[in-house]
C-alpha positions as CSV (number, residue, x, y, z in Angstrom):
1,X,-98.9,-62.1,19.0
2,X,-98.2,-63.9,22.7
3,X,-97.7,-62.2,25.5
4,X,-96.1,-63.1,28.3
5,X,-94.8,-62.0,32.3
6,X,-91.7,-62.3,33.2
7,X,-92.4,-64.5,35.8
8,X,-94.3,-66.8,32.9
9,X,-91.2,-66.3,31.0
10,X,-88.3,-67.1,33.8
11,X,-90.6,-70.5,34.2
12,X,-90.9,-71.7,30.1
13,X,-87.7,-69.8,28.9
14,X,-87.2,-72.8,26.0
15,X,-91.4,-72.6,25.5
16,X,-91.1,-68.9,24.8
17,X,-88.3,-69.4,22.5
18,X,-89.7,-71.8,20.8
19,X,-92.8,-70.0,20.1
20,X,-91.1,-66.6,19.3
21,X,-89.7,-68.6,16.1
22,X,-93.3,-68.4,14.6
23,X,-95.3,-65.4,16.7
24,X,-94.4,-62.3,17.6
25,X,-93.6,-62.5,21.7
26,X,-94.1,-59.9,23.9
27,X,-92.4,-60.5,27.3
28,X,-93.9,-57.7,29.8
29,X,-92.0,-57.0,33.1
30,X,-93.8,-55.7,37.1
31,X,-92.9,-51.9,35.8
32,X,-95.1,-52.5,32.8
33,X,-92.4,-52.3,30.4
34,X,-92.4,-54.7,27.0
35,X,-90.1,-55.9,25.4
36,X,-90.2,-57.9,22.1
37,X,-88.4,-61.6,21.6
38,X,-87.5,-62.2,18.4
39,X,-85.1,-65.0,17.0
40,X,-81.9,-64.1,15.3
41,X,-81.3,-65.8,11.8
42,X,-79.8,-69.2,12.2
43,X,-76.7,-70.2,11.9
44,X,-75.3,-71.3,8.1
45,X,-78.4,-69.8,6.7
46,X,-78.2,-67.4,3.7
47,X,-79.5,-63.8,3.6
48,X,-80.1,-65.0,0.2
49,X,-82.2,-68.2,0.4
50,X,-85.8,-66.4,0.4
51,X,-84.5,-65.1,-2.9
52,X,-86.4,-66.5,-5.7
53,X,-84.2,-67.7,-8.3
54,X,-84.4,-67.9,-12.1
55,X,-82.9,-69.9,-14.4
56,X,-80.8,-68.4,-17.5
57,X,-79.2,-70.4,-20.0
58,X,-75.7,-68.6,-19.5
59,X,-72.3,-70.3,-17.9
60,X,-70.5,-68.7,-15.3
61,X,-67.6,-67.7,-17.7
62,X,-69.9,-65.8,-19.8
63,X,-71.3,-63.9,-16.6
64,X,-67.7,-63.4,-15.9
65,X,-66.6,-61.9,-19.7
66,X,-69.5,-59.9,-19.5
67,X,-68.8,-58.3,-15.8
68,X,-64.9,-57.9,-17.2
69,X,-66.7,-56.0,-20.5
70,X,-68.5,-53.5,-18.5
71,X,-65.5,-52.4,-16.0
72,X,-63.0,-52.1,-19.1
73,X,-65.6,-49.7,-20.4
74,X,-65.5,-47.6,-17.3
């Protein structure tokens, strides 16, 4: 965790930002208040890409007939 001032902050904005992409940044302000920088998910990035995947020896028209099997039998 870093912590830094505001007035440390307002001086390195890009070096803060930079290191909030690895560590957990705390910025604290003159009243003693905190608050926490953290980086939002890059743009074109997946939700899914820390998703391990697996490999299955099934087509995508299979995974469709069998998706199609299951609703009629709903």
């Amino acid at each position: 965790m870093l912590v830094f001032h505001v007035s440390e902050f307002t001086k390195n904005t890009e070096k803060v930002f930079n290191a909030a992409l690895t560590n957990e940044v705390i910025i604290k302000n003159n009243d003693g208040n905190s608050y926490k920088l953290l980086p939002m998910e890059q743009k074109g990035k997946s939700p899914f890409d820390n998703i391990p995947r697996i490999k299955l020896d099934i087509t995508t028209q299979e995974i469709v007939e069998i998706l199609q099997e299951c609703r009629a039998g709903i």
